[in-house]
N, C-alpha and C positions, 0 to 999 in steps of 0.2 A: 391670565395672570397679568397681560397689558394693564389692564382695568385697574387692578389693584397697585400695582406701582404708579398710577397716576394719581390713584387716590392719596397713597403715601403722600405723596410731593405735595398734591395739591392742602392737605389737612396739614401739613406741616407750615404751610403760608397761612392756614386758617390761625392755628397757633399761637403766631407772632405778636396780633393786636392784645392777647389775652395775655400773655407771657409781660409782655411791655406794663402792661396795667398791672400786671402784681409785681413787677421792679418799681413803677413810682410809689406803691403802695409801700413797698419792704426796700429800703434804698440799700441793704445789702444783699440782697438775692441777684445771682450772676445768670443770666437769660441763657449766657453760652453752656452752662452746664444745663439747665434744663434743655437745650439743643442738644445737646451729644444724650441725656437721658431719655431726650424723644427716640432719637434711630436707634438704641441702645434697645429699647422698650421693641421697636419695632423689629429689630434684628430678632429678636424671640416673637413675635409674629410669626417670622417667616420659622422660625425654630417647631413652633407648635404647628403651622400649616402644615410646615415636611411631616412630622409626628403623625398627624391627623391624616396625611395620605395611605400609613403602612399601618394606622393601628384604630382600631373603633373610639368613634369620637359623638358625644351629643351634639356637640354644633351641627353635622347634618341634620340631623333633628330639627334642631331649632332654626335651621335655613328652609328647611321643606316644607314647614310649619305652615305657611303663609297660603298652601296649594289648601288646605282642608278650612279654612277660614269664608263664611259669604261678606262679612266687612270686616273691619278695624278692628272694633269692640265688644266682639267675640271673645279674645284672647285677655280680654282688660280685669284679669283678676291675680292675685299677690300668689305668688311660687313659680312655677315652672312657664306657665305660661306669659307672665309677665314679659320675659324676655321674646317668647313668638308673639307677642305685641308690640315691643318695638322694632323687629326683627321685619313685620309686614309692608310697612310703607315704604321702606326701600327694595325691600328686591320684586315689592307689588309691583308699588306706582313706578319707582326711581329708574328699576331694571339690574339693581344690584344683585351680581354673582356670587354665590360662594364665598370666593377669594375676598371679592371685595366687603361682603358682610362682616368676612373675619378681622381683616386691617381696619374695619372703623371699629370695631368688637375692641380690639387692643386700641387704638386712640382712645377710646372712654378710658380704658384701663392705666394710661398713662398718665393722666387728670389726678389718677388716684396717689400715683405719687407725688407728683408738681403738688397737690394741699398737703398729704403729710407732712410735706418736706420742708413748706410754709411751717405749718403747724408746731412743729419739730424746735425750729430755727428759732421762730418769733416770742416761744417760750421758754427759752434758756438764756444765760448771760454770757456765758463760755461755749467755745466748740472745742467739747468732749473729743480729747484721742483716743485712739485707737493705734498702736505703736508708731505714732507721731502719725498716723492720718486722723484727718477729720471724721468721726466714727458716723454723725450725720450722714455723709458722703456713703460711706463706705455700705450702712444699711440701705441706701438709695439703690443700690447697685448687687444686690444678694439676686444670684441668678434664677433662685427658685420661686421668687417670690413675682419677677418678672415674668418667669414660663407660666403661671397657672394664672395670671390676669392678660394674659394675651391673646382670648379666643376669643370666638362668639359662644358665652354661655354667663351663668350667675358669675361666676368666681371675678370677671373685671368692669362688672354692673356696679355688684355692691362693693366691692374695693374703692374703686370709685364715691360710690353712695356713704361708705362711711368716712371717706377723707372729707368729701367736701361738708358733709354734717360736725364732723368733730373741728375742722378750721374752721365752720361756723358757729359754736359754740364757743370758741375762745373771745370771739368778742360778737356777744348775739346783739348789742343794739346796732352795730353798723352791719352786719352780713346775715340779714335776712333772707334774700334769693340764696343764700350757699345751703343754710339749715332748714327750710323748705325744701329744694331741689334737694339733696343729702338725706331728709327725711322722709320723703316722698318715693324713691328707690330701696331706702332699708326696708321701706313698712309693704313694697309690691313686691320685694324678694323673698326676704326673711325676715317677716312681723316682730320675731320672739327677740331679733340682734338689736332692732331699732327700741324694743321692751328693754334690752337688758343697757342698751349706750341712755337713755331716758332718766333709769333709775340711777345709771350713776353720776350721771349731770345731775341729779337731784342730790347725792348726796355729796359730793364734792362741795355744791353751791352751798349746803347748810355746814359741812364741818371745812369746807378750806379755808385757809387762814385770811385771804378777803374780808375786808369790813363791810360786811353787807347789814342794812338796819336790819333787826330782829323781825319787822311785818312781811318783810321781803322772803326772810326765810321760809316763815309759818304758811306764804303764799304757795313756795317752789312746794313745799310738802303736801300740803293741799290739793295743788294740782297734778301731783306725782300721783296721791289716792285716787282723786278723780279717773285719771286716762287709767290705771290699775283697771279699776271697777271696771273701765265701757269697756276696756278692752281687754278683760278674761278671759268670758266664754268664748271670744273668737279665735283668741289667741291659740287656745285649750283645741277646739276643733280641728285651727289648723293644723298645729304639729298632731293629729291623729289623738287625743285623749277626750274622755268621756268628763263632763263639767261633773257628772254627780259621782262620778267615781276614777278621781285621778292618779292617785296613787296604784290601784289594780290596772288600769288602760297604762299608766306609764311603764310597770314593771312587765305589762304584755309586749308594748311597744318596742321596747329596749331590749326585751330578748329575742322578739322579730329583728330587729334593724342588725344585731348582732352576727344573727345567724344570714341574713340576706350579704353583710358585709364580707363574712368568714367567707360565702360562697362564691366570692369574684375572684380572691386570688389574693396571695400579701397577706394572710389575715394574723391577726395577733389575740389571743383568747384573752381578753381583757376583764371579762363577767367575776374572775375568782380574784382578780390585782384589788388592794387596799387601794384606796384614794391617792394618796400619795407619789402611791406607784403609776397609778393611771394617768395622772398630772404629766410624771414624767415622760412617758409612751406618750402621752400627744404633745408635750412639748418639743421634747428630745428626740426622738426616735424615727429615721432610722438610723442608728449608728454606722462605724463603719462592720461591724460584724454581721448585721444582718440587712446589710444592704442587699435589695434584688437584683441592680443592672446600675448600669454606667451612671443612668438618674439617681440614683438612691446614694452612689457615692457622692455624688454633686451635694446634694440634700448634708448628707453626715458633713462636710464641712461646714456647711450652714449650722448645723444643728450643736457642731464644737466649737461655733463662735458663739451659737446662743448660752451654750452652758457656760463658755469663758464669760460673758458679759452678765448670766446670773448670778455665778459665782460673786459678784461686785457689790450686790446686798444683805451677802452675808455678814452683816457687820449689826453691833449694836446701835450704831448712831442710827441706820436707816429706823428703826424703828422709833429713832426719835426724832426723825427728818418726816415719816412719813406721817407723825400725827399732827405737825405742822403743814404739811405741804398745801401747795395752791390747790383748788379746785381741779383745773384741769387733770394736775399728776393724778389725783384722788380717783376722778373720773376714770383717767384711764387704768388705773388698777381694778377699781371693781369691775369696769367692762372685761379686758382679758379675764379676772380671775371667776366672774361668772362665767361669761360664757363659756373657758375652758372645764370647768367642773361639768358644765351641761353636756357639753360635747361626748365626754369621756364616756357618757354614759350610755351613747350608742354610735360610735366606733370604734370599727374594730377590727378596721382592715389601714394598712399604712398610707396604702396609694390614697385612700379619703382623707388621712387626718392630714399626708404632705398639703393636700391642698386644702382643708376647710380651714387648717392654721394659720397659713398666707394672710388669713381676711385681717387677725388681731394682733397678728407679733410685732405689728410696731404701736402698740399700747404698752408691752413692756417693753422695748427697748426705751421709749420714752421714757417710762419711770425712772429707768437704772440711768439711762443719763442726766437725768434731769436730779436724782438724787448725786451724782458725778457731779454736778455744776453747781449746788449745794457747797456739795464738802470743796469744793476748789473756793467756792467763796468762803466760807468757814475759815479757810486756811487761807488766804490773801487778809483776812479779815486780824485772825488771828498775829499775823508777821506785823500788820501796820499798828496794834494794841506794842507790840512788842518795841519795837521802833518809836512809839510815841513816848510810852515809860523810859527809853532809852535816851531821849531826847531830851525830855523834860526833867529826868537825872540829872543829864550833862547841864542844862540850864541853870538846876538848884545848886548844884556844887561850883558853877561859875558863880552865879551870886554869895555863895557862900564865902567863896574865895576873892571875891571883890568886896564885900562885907569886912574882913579881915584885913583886906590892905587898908582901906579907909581906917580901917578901927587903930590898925597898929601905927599909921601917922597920925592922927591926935596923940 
């Protein structure tokens, strides 16, 4: 465990040069809060390490991994093994422990917030509260969201992989290396996440309210068919479906994956739930009523602030804010609301969906605030219209009334 408290320390000095270069980039971003978010991050390290002593964890797995390998690029293919590829050259060559695979497992994962949190920030005009806290903040610091990206396994690879992919989409001609490296991990974890954030950077870019010239559009579309087409049949393969017959392979699939889920424990019969319902069991759920253990209460607070902050687009204006919005909000709605339709359709156990949801729930909290930063400007907008007609009332009827003195001395 030496090992790993050095590593802590020393990857937290690693930190500092990266941290400082996204404060000159963002002159309001506060380094000291991304320091307390490091050891924050880290403290659930050590939360999941403890966990992983008393309860069966994949990260053995994927620590051990490196013992059945004859070199590197063996392991160099997209899902599971992707991770016992990068997992091999440190505990091959380097001599890293266990312990220590897990604490740099969670520093990747930390990355993952430090860009949301950019991402977040950079794209709103207002910091959205949350009963007078910074609600930014506040989603930085959701404890469950921290416990499942803090191990060695997918869940704080592509967390990562997708922050620094969608901060790099928000401005793609200066952050090349961020949507490269961010695309490059979504597409060696989970091909289908990096298919479904693709598609809606495509659609964002043609309907967000950005003046992009019309050849620009016709181009993103174009190239959205293009990567479709190459990349079906693989796509198809990998999650387990048959190209010539996908609709039979997926309704077989999905009632496998169901029943494999039901038989871990947690499960929740989700096969007969209408859509809607299903939405809500992987957005929402677990409540506090059918919480399983001390985590599950942890989660239901999570899960009564998500519902508090959905609750916020129930309004009609969103729907007239959202067929305006940027690109980005755009994006991040169709990513969340595909991918959770997809998901739904083969979990069906809680303990999966606490953690496959982690990956996307801050695509909609961005929405909802970002529609929040909206209506706050709407209405700063609205008071100064008001105030102006007010002004230039008082104006007219001063000149009215200076009008009339003149007039009444002649």
């Amino acid at each position: 465990m030496l090992g790993a408290v050095l590593l802590v320390i020393f990857l937290f000095f690693v930190s500092q040069p990266i941290l400082n270069n996204l404060q000159k980039e963002h002159k309001w971003l506060k380094a000291g809060l991304l320091n307390q978010m490091y050891w924050y991050h880290m403290f659930f390290g050590l939360v999941y390490w403890t966990y992983s002593q008393f309860n069966r964890s994949d990260s053995v797995m994927y620590f051990r991994s490196y013992e059945h390998y004859r070199n590197w690029f063996d392991a160099f293919e997209p899902g599971t093994l992707f991770i016992e590829w990068v997992n091999y050259p440190f505990a091959k060559w380097l001599g890293f422990n266990y312990d220590m695979m897990m604490f740099f497992s969670t520093w990747v994962g930390f990355w993952g917030f430090v860009y949301f949190y950019c991402f977040m920030k950079e794209n709103l005009r207002f910091n959205p509260k949350f009963e007078g806290w910074d609600a930014i903040t506040i989603f930085m610091f959701l404890p469950n969201m921290h416990f499942w990206t803090a191990s060695l396994g997918k869940g704080a690879y592509i967390f990562a992989g997708l922050a620094f992919l969608t901060y790099g989409l928000s401005w793609p001609g200066k952050r090349i290396f961020h949507m490269v490296l961010g695309g490059f991990i979504c597409y060696m974890i989970r091909p289908h996440i990096l298919f479904a954030v693709l598609i809606g950077m495509g659609v964002g870019f043609i309907l967000g309210r950005e003046k992009v010239p019309m050849y620009q559009k016709y181009l993103a579309a174009a190239a959205g068919i293009v990567i479709s087409i190459l990349v079906y049949d693989k796509l198809l393969l990998y999650l387990g479906f048959d190209p010539n017959n996908v609709m039979q392979s997926f309704e077989e699939e999905t009632e496998l994956n169901a029943q494999r889920l039901q038989a871990a424990g947690s499960a929740v019969d989700m096969t007969s739930y209408s859509l809607p319902m299903k939405l809500f069991t992987f957005w929402f759920r677990p409540l506090f009523v059918d919480s399983p253990n001390a985590l599950g209460l942890v989660v239901s607070l999570e899960n009564a602030l998500y519902i508090y902050m959905f609750s916020k687009i129930f309004k009609k204006s969103f729907i007239d804010y959202i067929s305006i919005a940027p690109a980005m909000v755009k994006m991040s709605a169709v990513v969340f609301v595909s991918i959770s339709i997809s998901m739904t359709f083969v979990m069906s156990n809680l303990g999966i969906i606490i953690r496959q949801k982690s990956q996307i729930m801050y695509y909609m909290l961005f929405v909802i605030v970002a529609f929040m930063d909206w209506e706050k400007t709407n209405r700063i907008k609205k008071r100064a219209e008001i105030y102006n007609r007010i002004v230039e009332r008082e104006r007219r009827e001063r000149e009215e009334v200076a009008v009339g003195i003149v007039g009444s001395g002649e």
